[in-house]
Structures are given as C-alpha cells and as structure tokens.
C-alpha positions in Angstrom: 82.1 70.8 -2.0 78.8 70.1 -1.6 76.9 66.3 -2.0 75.5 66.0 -5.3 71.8 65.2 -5.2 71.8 63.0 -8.7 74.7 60.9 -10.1 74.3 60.2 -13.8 75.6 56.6 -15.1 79.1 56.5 -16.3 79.9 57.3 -20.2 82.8 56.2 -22.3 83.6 58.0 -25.2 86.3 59.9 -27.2 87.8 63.2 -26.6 85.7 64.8 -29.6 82.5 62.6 -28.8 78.9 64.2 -28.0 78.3 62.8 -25.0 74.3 62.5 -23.8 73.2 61.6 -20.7 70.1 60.5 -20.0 67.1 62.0 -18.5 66.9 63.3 -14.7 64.1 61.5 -13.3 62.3 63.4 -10.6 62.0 59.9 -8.6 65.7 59.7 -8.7 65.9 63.2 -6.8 66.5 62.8 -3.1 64.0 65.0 -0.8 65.9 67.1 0.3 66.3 68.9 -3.2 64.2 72.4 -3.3 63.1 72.3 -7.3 62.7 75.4 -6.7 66.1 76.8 -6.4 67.2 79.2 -8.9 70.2 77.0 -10.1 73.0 74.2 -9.4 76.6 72.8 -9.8 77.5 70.9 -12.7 80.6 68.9 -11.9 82.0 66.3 -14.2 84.9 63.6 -13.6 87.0 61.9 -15.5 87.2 58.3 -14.1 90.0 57.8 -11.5 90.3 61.6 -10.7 89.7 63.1 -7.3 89.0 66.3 -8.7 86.6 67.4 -11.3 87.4 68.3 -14.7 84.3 71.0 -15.0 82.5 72.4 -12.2 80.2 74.9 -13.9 77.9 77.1 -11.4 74.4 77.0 -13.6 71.6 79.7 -13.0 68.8 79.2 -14.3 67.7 82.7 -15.8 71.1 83.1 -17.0 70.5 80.1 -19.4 69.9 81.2 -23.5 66.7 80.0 -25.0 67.9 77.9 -28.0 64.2 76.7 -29.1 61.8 73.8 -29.2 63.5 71.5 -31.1 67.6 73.0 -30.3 69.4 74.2 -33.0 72.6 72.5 -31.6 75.1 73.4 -35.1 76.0 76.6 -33.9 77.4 75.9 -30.8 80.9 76.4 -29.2 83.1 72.8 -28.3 82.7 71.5 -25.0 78.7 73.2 -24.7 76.2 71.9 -22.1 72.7 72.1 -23.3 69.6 71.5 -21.4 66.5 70.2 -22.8 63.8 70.7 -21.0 59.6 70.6 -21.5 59.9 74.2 -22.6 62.9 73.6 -25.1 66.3 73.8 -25.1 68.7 76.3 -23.0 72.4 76.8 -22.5 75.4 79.1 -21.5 75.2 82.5 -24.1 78.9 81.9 -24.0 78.2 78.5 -25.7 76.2 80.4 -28.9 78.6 80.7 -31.5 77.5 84.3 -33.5 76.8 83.7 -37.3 78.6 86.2 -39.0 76.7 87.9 -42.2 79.3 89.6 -44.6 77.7 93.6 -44.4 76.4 94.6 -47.4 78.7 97.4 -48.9 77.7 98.0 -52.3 74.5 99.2 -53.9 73.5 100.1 -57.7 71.0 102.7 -58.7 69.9 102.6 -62.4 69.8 105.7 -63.8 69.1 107.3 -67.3 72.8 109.0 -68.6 71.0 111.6 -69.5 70.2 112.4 -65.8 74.2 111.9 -64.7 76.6 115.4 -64.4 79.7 115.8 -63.5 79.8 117.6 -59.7 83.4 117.8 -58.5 86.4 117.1 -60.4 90.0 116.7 -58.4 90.9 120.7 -58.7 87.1 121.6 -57.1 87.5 118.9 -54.3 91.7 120.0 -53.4 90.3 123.4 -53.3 86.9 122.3 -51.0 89.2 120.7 -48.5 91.7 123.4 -48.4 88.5 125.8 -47.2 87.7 123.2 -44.5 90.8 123.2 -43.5 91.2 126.8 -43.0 87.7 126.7 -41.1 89.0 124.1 -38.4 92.0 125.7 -37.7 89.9 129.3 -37.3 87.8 127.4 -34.7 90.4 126.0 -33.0 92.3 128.9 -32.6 
C-alpha cells in the first residue's frame, strides 16, 4: 500500500450520517505529489482498524459531471462526490437513474362520422390463418 500524500482530520458520526470533509489545501500536499496524475486512491478507516473499510481507485476522466451547484438527491448510499472549481463529479455507479413511467396511451379526437368499422373477429381469425399458411410455405 502506498503512503498517502494528505490525511484528512478525523470525523465522528453515525452509520447513516453525510459525512464532509474539509477542503484539500494545495499547501497541505507534500512535493512529491504530481497534480498532474490522472487519478488516486481513496482509502477510508474506521478508527482502531488496520485495514481500510473502502479503498476506491479514482480516475479522473472516469468521474460523472454532476453540475455547478451538485444535484446530490439522486445519488446511491455510501457516494463520494468531488467538488471541485469546475463543479461537482462522482462515480456513474453512484447516479441513481430517475425512472419516467413511458407514455403508453394516446387519444385522437375524431368526428364519428369519420369512424368505420375495419375488422371484426371472423375477418381477423381468417387474416391470421392466411399468415399462417404463408410462414409455414416459406419455411418449408
């Protein structure tokens, strides 16, 4: 496992809590770091554990542009998000879809003097009977 390269402070909160850490400061980033790298490892630890409870490999252009001011509501539990100058960004596993019922029906007005009958149940029986026969010529 690598050395981290920033160390956030520690947070206490509930199992269901939003938890927010604060800013990384680019005077808190050692030398060493290239801010130029194309991503980085997210691990965080539960307090009194030698081994992390999420260790989440981040690349950047990977990440899902959630806007200028982050519409957090449709996100899935336990979601990392990542404000940034630009906006926000996280995991596209974290977007929860918003499903839209289809719309199924739609009405026509029309005059009944305009409406005929086309097919009753005897034409139709008789309709699919011919297909029938047709698919069974061509498949012969």
């Amino acid at each position: 496992m690598s050395a981290p390269f920033f160390t956030s402070e520690k947070l206490q909160g509930t199992r269901n809590a939003t938890l927010i850490w604060k800013e990384i400061e680019l005077r808190h980033i050692s030398d060493f770091v290239r801010l130029s790298a194309p991503g980085c490892t997210i691990r965080i630890w539960a307090e009194g554990k030698s081994e992390p409870l999420i260790s989440w490999g981040v690349y950047f252009n990977g990440l899902h542009y959630l806007g200028r001011r982050g519409d957090l509501k449709d996100l899935a539990h336990d979601s990392i998000v990542f404000r940034t100058p630009v906006g926000y960004f996280t995991c596209l596993k974290s977007v929860v879809p918003v499903l839209i019922a289809p719309h199924r029906f739609s009405s026509v007005l029309v005059n009944n003097g305009n409406i005929k009958s086309s097919y009753n149940v005897k034409m139709l029986a008789a309709l699919h009977r011919v297909q029938r026969t047709l698919l069974d010529e061509v498949r012969k």
